[in-house]
N, C-alpha and C positions, 0 to 999 in steps of 0.2 A: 345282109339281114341284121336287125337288131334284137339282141339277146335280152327278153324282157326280165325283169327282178321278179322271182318268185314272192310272194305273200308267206309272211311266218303263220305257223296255225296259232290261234289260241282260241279260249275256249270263250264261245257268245253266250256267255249267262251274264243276266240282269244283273248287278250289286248293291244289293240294300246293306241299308246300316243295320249292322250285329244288336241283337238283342243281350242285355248283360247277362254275364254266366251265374249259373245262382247254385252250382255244386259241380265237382270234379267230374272228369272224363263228360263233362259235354259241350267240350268243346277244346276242340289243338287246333294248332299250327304245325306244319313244315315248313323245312327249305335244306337246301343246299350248301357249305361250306368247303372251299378247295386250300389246299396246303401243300407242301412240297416234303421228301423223305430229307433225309440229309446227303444222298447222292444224286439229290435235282429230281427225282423221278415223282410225282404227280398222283396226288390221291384226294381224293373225294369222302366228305363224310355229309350224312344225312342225318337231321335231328329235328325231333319232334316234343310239342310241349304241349302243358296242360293249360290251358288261360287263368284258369280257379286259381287253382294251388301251386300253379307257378313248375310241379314238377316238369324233369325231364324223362320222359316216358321213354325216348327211343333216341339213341345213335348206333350209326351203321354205319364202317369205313369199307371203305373197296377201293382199287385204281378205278376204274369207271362202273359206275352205278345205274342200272335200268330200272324201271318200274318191277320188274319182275323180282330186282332184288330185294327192294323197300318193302313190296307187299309183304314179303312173312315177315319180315321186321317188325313191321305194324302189329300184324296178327299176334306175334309176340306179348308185344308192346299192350294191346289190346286185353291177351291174357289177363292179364300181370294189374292192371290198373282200369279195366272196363272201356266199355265201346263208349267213341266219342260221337254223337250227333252230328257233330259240325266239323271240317276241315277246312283251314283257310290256307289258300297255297296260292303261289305265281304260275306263271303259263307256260313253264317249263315242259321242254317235250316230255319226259318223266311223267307228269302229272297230265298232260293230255293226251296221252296215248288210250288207244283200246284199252290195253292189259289193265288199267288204274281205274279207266272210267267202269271198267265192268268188275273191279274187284270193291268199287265203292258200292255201287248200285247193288251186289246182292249182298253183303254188308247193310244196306240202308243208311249209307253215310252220306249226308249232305258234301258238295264240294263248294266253298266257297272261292271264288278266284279275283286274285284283286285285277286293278286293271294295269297290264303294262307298264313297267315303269316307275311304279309305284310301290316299292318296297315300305316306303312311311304306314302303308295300310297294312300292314303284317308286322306291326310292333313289337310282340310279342318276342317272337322267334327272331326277329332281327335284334334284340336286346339279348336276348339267351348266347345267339350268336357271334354277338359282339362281346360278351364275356367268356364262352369259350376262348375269343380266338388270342384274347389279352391274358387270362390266367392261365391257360395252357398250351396253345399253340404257337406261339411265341414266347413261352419261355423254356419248350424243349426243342433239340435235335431228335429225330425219330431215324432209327438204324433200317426199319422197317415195319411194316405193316405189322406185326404181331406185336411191335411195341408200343405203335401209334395207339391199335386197339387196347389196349393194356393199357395205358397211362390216360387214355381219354375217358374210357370208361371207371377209372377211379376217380379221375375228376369229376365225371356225370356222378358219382354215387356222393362224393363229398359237399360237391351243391344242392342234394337232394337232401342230405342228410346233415350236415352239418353246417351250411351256411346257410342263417337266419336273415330273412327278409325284413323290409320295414312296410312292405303295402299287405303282410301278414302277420303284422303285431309284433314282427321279429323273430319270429318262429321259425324254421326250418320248413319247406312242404312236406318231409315228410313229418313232422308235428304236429303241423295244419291238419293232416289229411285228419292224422290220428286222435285228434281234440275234437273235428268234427261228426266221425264214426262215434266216440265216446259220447254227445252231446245228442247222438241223436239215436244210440241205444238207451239213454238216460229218458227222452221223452219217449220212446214207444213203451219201457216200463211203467211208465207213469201213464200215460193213458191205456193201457192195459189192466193195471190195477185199479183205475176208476172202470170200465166197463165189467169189472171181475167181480166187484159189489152190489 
């Protein structure tokens, strides 16, 4: 008998080109990033970004990561920063399992999925990624998990907060965020007190 190749799942939606993002939380990316402890032992981190304002809304380390785990990650993440419209992710069993597709859908979060292969379509998160793995993953030994999470998530907070962008005027996102909230409490004053006369 010959032993046939299983088919990988992924997920059969259509993929249209993104509409540009026109304000924060509407629209992220995920993906996946792997690294090693400094006793060779194998850990996984998950991270998620805003397209707008460039923040890093979510990292989640674990040795191995389910859907199950990411989800309140999100939810968190979510919290903290508002529900995104849109997610653009790979075809990662992760993101095409049950648990993800039914925690999108009563969320009302669109899944965007690029196609196979195709990491160039998820820019975004692969640039995020690629600076995590240069300013911080490569320039620690991690003893273990509690310090990997410790050290990554101060570095999430120092690129949110203190390293200034140039596709944001140079501003940090989170002073992006915060100029824009200001800009746009500024106009509903102002047309509030024209309809108040």
């Amino acid at each position: 008998m010959v032993r046939t190749k299983r088919r990988t799942k992924s997920a059969a939606k259509a993929r249209l080109k993104p509409l540009p993002v026109t304000r924060p939380a509407e629209h992220w990316s995920v993906d996946f990033v792997a690294d090693q402890l400094a006793d060779g032992r194998r850990f996984r981190i998950f991270t998620a970004v805003d397209h707008f304002s460039r923040q890093s809304v979510c990292i989640k380390i674990g040795q191995s990561l389910t859907s199950k785990d990411i989800t309140p990650a999100l939810d968190r993440a979510i919290s903290q920063f508002g529900q995104p419209e849109t997610i653009t992710l790979d075809n990662g069993t992760e993101f095409t399992s049950k648990h993800f597709d039914w925690w999108a859908y009563h969320r009302g979060i669109k899944l965007d999925f690029i196609p196979p292969g195709r990491p160039v379509e998820n820019a975004f998160i692969e640039s995020f990624n690629g600076k995590l793995r240069d300013e911080c993953l490569n320039v620690h030994w991690f003893k273990d998990l509690w310090e990997a999470q410790f050290l990554i998530e101060k570095w999430r907070r120092e690129y949110n907060e203190m390293r200034p962008h140039s596709s944001l005027g140079n501003l940090t996102p989170t002073e992006y965020v915060a100029q824009l909230q200001e800009t746009s409490a500024e106009s509903e004053d102002f047309i509030r007190s024209i309809f108040s006369k």
